[in-house]
VOGU-3710 file (C-alpha; in Angstrom, 3 decimals, decimal comma):
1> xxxxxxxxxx> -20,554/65,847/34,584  -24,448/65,707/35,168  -24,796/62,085/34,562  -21,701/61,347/37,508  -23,620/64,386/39,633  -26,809/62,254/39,605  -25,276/58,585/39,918  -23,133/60,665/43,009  -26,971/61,717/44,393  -28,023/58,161/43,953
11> xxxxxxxxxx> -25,455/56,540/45,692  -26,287/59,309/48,339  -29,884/58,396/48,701  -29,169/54,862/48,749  -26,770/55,037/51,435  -29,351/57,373/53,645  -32,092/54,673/53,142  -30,331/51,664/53,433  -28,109/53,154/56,506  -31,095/54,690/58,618
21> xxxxxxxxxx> -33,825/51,687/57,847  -30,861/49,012/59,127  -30,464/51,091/62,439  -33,680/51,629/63,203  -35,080/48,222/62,582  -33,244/45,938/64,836  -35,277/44,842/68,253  -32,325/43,573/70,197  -30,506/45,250/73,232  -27,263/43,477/72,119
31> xxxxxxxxxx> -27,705/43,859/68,468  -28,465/47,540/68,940  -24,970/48,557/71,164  -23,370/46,479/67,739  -25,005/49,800/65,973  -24,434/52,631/68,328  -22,143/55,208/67,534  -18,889/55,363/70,280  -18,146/59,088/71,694  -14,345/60,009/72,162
41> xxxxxxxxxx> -12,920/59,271/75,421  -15,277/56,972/76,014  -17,782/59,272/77,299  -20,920/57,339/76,331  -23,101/56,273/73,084  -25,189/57,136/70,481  -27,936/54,880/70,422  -30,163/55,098/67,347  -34,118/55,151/68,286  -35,468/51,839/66,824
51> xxxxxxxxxx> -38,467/48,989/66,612  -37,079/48,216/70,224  -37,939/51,147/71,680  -42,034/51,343/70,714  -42,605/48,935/73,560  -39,949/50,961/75,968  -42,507/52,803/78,468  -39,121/54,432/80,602  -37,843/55,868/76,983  -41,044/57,220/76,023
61> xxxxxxxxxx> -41,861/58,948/79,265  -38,467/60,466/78,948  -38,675/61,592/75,599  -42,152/63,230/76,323  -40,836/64,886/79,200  -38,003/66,196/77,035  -40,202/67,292/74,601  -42,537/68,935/76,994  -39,678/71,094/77,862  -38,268/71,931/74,782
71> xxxxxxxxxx> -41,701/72,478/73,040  -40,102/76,222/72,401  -37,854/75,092/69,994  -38,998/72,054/68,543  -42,927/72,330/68,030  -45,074/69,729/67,075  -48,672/68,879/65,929  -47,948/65,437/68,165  -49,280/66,380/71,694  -46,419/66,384/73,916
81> xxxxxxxxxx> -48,157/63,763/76,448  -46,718/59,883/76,549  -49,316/58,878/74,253  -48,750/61,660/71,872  -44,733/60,709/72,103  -45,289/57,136/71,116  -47,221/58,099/67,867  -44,851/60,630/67,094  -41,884/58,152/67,390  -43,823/55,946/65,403
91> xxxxxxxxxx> -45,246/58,152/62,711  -42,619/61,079/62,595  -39,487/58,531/63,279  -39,337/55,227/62,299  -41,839/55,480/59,787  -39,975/58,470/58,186  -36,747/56,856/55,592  -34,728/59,860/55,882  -35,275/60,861/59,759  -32,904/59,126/62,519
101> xxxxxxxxxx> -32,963/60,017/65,803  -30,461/59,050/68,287  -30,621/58,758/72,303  -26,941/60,541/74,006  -26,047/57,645/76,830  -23,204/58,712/79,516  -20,198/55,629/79,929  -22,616/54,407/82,616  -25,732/53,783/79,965  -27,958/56,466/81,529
111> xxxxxxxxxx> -29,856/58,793/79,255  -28,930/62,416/78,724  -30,538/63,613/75,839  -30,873/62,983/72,083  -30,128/64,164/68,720  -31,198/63,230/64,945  -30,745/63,872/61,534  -33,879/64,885/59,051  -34,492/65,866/55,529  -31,605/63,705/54,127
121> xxxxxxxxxx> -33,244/62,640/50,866  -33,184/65,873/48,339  -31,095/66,683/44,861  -28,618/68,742/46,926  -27,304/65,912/49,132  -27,872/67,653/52,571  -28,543/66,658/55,608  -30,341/68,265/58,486  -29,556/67,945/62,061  -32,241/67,966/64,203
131> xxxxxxxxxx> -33,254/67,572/67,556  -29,821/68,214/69,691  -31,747/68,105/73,053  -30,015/67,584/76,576  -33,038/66,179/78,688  -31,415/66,271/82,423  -29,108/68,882/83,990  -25,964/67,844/86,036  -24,668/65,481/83,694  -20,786/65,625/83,076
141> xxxxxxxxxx> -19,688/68,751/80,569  -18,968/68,346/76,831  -21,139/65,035/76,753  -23,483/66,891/74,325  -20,805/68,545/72,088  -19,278/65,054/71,910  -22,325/63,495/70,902  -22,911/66,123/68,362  -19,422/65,944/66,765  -19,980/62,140/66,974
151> xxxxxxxxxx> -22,795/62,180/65,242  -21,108/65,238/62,161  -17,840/62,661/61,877  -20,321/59,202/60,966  -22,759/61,567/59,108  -19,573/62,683/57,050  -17,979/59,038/57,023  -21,372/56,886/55,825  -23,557/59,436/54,071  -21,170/61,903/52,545
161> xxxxxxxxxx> -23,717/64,991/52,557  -22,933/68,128/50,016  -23,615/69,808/53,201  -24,722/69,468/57,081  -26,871/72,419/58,595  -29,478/72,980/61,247  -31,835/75,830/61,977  -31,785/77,335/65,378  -34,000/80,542/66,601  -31,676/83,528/66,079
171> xxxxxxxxxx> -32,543/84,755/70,129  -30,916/81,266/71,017  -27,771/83,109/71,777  -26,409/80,269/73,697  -27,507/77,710/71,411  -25,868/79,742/68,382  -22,577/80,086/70,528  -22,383/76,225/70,767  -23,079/75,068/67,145  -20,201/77,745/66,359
181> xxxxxxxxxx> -17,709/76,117/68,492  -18,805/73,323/66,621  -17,747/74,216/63,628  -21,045/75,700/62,070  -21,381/78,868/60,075  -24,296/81,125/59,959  -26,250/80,838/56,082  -28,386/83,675/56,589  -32,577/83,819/58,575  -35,014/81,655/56,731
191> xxxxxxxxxx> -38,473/82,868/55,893  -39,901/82,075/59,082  -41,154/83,188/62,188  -42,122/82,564/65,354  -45,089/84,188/67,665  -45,873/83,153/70,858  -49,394/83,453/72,151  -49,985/82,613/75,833  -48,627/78,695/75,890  -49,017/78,276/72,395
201> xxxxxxxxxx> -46,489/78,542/69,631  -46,842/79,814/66,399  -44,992/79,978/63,373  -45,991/82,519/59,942  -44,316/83,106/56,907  -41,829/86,334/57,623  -41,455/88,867/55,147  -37,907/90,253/54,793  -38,642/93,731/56,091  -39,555/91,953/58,880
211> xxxxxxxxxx> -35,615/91,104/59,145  -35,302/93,904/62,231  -38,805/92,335/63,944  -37,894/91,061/67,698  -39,534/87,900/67,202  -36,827/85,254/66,676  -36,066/83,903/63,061  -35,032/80,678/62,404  -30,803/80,768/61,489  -29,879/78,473/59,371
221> xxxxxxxxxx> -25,925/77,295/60,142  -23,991/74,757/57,603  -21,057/72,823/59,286  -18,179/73,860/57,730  -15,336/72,786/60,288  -12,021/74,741/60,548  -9,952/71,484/61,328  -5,978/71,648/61,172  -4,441/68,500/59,807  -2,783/66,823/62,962
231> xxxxxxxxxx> 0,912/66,924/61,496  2,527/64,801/64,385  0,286/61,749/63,420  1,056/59,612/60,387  -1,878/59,550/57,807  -1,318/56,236/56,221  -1,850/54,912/53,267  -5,049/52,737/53,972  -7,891/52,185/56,202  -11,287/50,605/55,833
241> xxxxxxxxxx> -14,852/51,991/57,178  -16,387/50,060/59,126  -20,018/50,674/60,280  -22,800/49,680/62,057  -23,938/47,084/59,904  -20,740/44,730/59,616  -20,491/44,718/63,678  -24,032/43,502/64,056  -23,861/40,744/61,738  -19,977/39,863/62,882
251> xxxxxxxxxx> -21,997/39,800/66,832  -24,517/37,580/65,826  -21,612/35,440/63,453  -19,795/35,260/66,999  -22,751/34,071/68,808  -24,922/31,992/66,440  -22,676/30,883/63,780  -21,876/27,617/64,441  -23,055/23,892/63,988  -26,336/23,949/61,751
261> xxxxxxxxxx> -25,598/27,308/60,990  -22,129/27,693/60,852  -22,300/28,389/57,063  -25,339/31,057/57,400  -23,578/34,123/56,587  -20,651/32,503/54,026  -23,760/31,764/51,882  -24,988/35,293/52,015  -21,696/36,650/50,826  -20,880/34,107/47,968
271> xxxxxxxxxx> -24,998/35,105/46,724  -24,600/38,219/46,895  -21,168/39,016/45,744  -22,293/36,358/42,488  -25,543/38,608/42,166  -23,854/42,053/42,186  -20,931/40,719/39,448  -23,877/38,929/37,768  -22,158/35,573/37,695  -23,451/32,234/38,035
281> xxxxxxxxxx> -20,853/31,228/40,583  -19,365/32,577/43,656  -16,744/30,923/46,554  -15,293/32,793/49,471  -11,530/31,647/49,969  -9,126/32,336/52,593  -6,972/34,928/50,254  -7,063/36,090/46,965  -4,143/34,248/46,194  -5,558/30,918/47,197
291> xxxxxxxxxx> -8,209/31,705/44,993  -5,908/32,632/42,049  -4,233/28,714/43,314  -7,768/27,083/42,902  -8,274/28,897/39,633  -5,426/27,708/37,704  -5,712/24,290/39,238  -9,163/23,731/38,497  -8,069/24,565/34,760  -5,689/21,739/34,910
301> xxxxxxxxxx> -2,175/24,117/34,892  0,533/22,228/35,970  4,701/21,165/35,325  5,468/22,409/31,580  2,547/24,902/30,759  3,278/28,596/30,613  1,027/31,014/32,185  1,461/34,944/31,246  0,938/37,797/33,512  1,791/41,621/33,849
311> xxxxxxxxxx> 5,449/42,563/35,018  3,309/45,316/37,388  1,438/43,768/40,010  1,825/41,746/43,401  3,954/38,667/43,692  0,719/36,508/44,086  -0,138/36,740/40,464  2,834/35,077/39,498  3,307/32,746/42,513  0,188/30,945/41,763
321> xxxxxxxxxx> 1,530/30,046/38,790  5,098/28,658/41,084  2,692/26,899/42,937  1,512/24,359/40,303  4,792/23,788/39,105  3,697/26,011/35,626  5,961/28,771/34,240  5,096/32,356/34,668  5,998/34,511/31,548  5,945/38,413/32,305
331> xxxxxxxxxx> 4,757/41,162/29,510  4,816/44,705/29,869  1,826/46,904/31,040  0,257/50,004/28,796  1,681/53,228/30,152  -1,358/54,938/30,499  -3,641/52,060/32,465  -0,637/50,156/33,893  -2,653/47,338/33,151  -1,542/44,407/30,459
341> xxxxxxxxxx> -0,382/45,724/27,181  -2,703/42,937/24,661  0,241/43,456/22,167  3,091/42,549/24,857  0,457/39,292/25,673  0,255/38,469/21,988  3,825/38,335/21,734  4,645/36,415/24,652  2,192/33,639/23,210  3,828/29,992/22,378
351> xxxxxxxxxx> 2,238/26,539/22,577  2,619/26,064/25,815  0,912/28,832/26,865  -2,180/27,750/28,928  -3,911/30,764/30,448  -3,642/34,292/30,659  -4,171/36,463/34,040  -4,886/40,313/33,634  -4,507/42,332/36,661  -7,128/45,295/37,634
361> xxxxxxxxxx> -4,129/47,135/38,897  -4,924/49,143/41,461  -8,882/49,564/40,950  -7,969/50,565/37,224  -9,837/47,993/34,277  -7,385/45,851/32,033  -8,422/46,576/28,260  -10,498/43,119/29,198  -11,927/42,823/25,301  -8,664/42,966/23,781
371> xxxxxxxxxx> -7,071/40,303/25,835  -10,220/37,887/25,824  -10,348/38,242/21,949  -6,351/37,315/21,883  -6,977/34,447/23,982  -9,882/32,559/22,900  -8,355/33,251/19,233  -5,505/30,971/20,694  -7,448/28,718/23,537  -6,118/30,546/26,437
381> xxxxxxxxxx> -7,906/30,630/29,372  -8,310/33,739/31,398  -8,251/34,420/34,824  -8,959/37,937/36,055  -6,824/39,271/38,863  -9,336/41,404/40,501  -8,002/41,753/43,871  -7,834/45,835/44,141  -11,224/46,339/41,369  -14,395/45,004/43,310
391> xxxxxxxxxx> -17,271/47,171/40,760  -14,873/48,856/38,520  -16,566/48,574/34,763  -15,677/48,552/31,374  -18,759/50,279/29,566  -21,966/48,979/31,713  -20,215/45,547/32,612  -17,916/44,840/36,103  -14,729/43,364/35,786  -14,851/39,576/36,563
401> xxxxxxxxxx> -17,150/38,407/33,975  -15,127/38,520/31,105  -13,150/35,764/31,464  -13,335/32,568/32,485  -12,473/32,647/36,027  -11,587/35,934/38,552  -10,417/36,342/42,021  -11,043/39,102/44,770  -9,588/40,230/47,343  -10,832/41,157/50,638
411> xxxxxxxxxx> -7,251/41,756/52,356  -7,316/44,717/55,354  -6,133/47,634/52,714  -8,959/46,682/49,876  -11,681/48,427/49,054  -13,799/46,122/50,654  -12,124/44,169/53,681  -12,723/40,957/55,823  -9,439/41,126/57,397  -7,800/38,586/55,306
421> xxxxxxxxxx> -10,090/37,010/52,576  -10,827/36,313/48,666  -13,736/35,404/46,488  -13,417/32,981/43,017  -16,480/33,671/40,566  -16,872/31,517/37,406  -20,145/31,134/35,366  -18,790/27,387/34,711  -20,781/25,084/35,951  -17,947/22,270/35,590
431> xxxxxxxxxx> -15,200/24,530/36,495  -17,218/25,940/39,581  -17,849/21,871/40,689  -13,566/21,039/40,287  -13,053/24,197/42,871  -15,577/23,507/45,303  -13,809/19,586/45,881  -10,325/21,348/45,577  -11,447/23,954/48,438  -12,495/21,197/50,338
441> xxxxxxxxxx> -9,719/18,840/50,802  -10,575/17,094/47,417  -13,716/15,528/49,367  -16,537/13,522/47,751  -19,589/15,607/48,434  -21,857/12,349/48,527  -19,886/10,395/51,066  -18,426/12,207/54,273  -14,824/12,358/54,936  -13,928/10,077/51,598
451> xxxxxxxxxx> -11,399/12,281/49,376  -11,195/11,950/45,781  -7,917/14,112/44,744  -5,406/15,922/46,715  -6,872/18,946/47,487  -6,535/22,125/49,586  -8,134/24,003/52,943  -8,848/27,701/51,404  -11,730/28,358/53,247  -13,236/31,857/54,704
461> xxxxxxxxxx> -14,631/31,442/58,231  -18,295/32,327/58,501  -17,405/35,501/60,766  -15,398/37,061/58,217  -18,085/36,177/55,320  -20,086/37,995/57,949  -17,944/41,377/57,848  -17,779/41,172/54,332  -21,618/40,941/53,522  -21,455/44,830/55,377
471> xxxxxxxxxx> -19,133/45,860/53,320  -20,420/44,357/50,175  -24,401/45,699/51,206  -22,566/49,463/51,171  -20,362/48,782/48,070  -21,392/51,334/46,138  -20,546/53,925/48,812  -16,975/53,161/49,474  -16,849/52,989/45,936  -17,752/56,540/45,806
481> xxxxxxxxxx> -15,534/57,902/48,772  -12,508/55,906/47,078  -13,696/58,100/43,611  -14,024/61,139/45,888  -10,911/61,213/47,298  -9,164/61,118/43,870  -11,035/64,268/43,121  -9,477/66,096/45,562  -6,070/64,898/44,695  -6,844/65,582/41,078
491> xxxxxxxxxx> -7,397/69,406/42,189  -4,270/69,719/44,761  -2,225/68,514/41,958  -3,690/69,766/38,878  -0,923/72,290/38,487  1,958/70,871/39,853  5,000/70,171/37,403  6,214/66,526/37,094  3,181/64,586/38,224  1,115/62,455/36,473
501> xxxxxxxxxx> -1,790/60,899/38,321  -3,433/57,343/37,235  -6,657/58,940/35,716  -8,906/56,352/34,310  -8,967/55,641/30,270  -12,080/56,309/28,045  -14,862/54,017/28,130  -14,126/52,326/31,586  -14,506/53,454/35,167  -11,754/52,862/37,898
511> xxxxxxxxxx> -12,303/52,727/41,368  -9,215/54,651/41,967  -8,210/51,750/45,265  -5,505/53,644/45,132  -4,804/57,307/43,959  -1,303/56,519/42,412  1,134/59,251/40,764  4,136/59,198/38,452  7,264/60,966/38,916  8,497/62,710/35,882
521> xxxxxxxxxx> 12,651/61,444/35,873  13,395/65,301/35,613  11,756/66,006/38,518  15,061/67,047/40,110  14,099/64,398/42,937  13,872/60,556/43,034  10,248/58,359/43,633  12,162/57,331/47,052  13,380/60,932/48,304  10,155/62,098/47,878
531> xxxxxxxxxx> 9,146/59,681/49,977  11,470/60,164/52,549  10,542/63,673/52,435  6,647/63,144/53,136  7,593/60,483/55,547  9,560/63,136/57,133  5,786/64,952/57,276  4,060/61,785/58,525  2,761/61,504/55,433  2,830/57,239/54,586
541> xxxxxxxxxx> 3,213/56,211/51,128  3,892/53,103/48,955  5,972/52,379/45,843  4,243/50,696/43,291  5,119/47,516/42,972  8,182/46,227/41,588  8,576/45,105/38,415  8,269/41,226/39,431  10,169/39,839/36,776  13,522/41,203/38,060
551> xxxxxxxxxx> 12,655/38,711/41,668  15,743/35,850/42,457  12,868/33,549/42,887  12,132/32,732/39,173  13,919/29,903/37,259  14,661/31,985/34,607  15,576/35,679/33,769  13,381/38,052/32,074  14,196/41,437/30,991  11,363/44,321/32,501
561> xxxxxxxxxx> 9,218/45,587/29,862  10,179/49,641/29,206  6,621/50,721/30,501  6,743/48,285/33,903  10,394/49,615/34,305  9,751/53,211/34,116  6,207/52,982/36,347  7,806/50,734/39,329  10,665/53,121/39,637  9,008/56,300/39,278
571> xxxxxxxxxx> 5,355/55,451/40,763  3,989/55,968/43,395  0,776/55,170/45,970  -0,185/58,417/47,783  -3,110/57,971/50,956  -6,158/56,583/49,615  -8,257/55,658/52,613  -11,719/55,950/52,383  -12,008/57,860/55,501  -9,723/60,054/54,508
581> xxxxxxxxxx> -10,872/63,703/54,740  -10,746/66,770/52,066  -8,163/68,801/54,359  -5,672/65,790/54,517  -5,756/65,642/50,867  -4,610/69,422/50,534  -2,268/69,204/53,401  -0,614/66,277/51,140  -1,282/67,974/48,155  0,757/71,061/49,215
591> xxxxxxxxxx> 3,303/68,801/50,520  4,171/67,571/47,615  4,097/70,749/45,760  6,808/72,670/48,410  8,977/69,698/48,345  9,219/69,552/44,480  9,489/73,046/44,334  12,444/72,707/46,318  14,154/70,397/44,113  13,971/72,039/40,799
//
């Protein structure tokens, strides 16, 4: 549990670095509305303070004015004069990693105020707010509440604190009032004090008899929101996060990505998706399954070869096989991992049997050593169906580098999305040279427009590559909220009868795409009633798939393996979205639980 605590604070300072460095350094009035944070109802922006602002004389005179006037409660060493403002936004801002601050604008882009967050790199994973200033008077009501709960929802979202607090004097009576509306709890006086003496301000370490003093104290006040799950709207299944980074580099895709550099950000993504795998090759395709097409027919697979693949997992697996004219054979899945039983593979193996493709189902590794010793003991190729298990590992290695080829996906549901999308890796140099003429129309790369083989058009555009570089810089964080969220499913359900959920096996580590459960047959209810019956709660599920052997469109019959049976009729895919929030989890949690309880 310590060594997942500190990889958790890790990933936490990594995001907070990353996260507030990219917002503050752009220097672009386009590029920095493609970072600003929306308020609800379209009431206005968050703007974050950044390298555009040091040479923005209106801003600074503002801010010192603001500054001036709230001296009180936010003192300073930096004199409050427009020259003392610009150092401190210099020195005490942008030059600080953990500190953010962000200007409030109304819907008509005028300035109203600010607010920030500070101290966000510690071992407890908190985050400070700081700096919730309005700077003019008769602007319209609730802008600054919005722009605070703005600011609590994408703090929650991209940097997953522990906890959120702020310290506010404990005279601030109105100030208090508002942060509790808020949400926000009081956590007790901190050690300090202030003093007042003439127009200065001082501050001295309090003693705690001094607890009844009149001078104020600072309060410190933790967000803990009271929020009711909103049971008339349907929490679905899915949902990507999107931030600030993916919309500034999709803007300047849109803008600048074309001709010379219509390739620009495409290049990105295939070197750094290849460099976080650790594989020599890397091609962005149009879908995972066009990728799983290019694999198997840069390998040669064609009419009379048999290629084997688990009975539990999307049709794609098995139609790229259809599409070559090759033969899929289906083998059952281990019922603990889901994944491709290595002893159902081994059976299934005859001389026509050309490759092999294990599926990561559902963010979950295939037992990847097994199957790779099995097939290069025959001279089966592999191809790794990694659409749903971007950075899940077995031991300290990811899951595309063990076999010979693998395909992502970067579909709208995955973990990380481009809308529609896929990515083939290889660390074959002559494999990696077959794809890149079949993704091209079977061209000859040294003379233009001459084609060499029949060939296909399976490329990404460079405005999705774009989206998916975002997503791939903050990997490691979705990662983590996908890992979270089964957490909290793992304690709504821990003690409810007839469940099993899809924990991960020893020695590997799941992403948990999708927090999946499994109906015990006595449960006194079927998979699909209890479907109906969260449905009925707006509460969106999935089955898991079907076993895909038992599909009309084969052109010949297979019987389901017993594991792939009793998992596709019994499983099933409860919300996994990475935005999905701790209450929703309980509120589904005890849903399930009543409506169970019902049926026994």
């Amino acid at each position: 549990m310590r060594a997942m605590g500190n990889q958790v604070r890790e990933v936490h300072a990594r995001a907070v670095t990353k996260t507030f460095a990219f917002l503050k350094q752009t220097s672009r009035l386009d590029d920095l509305y493609a970072r600003s944070i929306g308020l609800e109802a379209n009431r206005g922006f968050l703007l974050p303070v950044c390298e555009l602002h040091v040479a923005d004389e209106a801003l600074i005179k503002d801010l010192a004015a603001w500054r001036e006037a709230n001296q009180d409660a936010f003192p300073t060493r930096f004199p409050v004069t427009v020259d003392g403002t610009a150092a401190w936004l210099r020195t005490r801002l942008l030059d600080v990693p953990d500190r953010i601050l962000f200007v409030v604008m109304d819907a008509h882009g005028n300035r109203v105020g600010h607010v920030g967050l500070a101290d966000a790199l510690n071992d407890a994973n908190e985050v400070d707010v700081d700096n919730v200033v309005r700077g003019v008077t008769g602007v319209r009501p609730g802008i600054m509440s919005s722009a605070l709960q703005a600011l609590l929802d994408w703090t929650e979202e991209h940097l997953a604190p522990s906890t959120i607090a702020l310290r506010v004097f404990q005279d601030n009576v109105h100030a208090i009032a508002f942060y509790r509306r808020l949400g926000f709890q009081d956590d007790g006086l901190l050690p300090l004090r202030r003093r007042e003496s003439g127009a200065a301000i001082a501050f001295e370490p309090a003693e705690a008899t001094d607890a009844a003093d009149p001078d104020a104290f600072f309060l410190r006040m933790v967000y803990r929101p009271r929020r009711a799950v909103d049971a008339s709207r349907m929490i679905p299944t899915a949902g990507p996060s999107i931030s600030a980074r993916e919309a500034s580099y999709a803007l300047d895709a849109a803008r600048n990505g074309w001709n010379r550099q219509w390739n620009g950000y495409l290049e990105r993504f295939e070197r750094a998706f290849a460099e976080y795998l650790g594989v020599r090759h890397a091609i962005a395709t149009s879908s995972c399954t066009g990728a799983l097409h290019l694999a198997l027919a840069a390998l040669g697979v064609g009419p009379g070869d048999e290629v084997i693949v688990p009975d539990l997992t999307w049709v794609a697996t098995a139609s790229a096989v259809a599409y070559l004219g090759a033969t899929p054979v289906f083998v059952d899945v281990q019922p603990q991992s889901w994944c491709m039983a290595p002893s159902a593979f081994e059976a299934a193996i005859t001389r026509r049997t050309r490759a092999v493709i294990p599926v990561h189902l559902y963010g979950h590794p295939a037992p990847m050593e097994a199957l790779v010793a099995l097939a290069r003991e025959h001279g089966i190729a592999v191809v790794e169906d990694a659409a749903p298990a971007i950075g899940a590992t077995i031991g300290e290695r990811k899951v595309g580098t063990f076999g010979d080829l693998a395909a992502f996906s970067f579909q709208g549901a995955k973990l990380l999305v481009t809308g529609e999308g896929g990515m083939l890796v290889t660390n074959s140099d002559d494999l990696f040279a077959r794809i890149v003429s079949l993704w091209d129309h079977g061209r000859d790369p040294n003379r233009q427009f001459w084609i060499n083989r029949l060939g296909f058009k399976y490329k990404m555009s460079n405005v999705q590559a774009a989206i998916g570089l975002g997503q791939l810089e903050r990997v490691d964080e979705l990662i983590e909220a996908k890992r979270r969220v089964f957490g909290w499913y793992a304690e709504a359900l821990g003690g409810v009868p007839h469940i099993t959920l899809n924990h991960e096996a020893p020695g590997v580590r799941s992403i948990y795409w999708m927090t999946s459960i499994l109906l015990d047959p006595a449960a006194g209810i079927s998979r699909d009633d209890l479907r109906t019956a969260l449905k009925e709660r707006n509460i969106d599920t999935r089955p898991v798939f079907p076993a895909i052997s038992q599909y009309p469109i084969w052109d010949r019959t297979f019987e389901a393996g017993p594991a792939a049976a009793l998992i596709s009729g019994q499983g099933l895919n409860l919300p996994s979205g990475v935005r999905l929030r701790r209450e929703q989890v309980e509120y589904i949690g005890e849903a399930i639980a009543d409506i169970l309880a019902a049926a026994r």
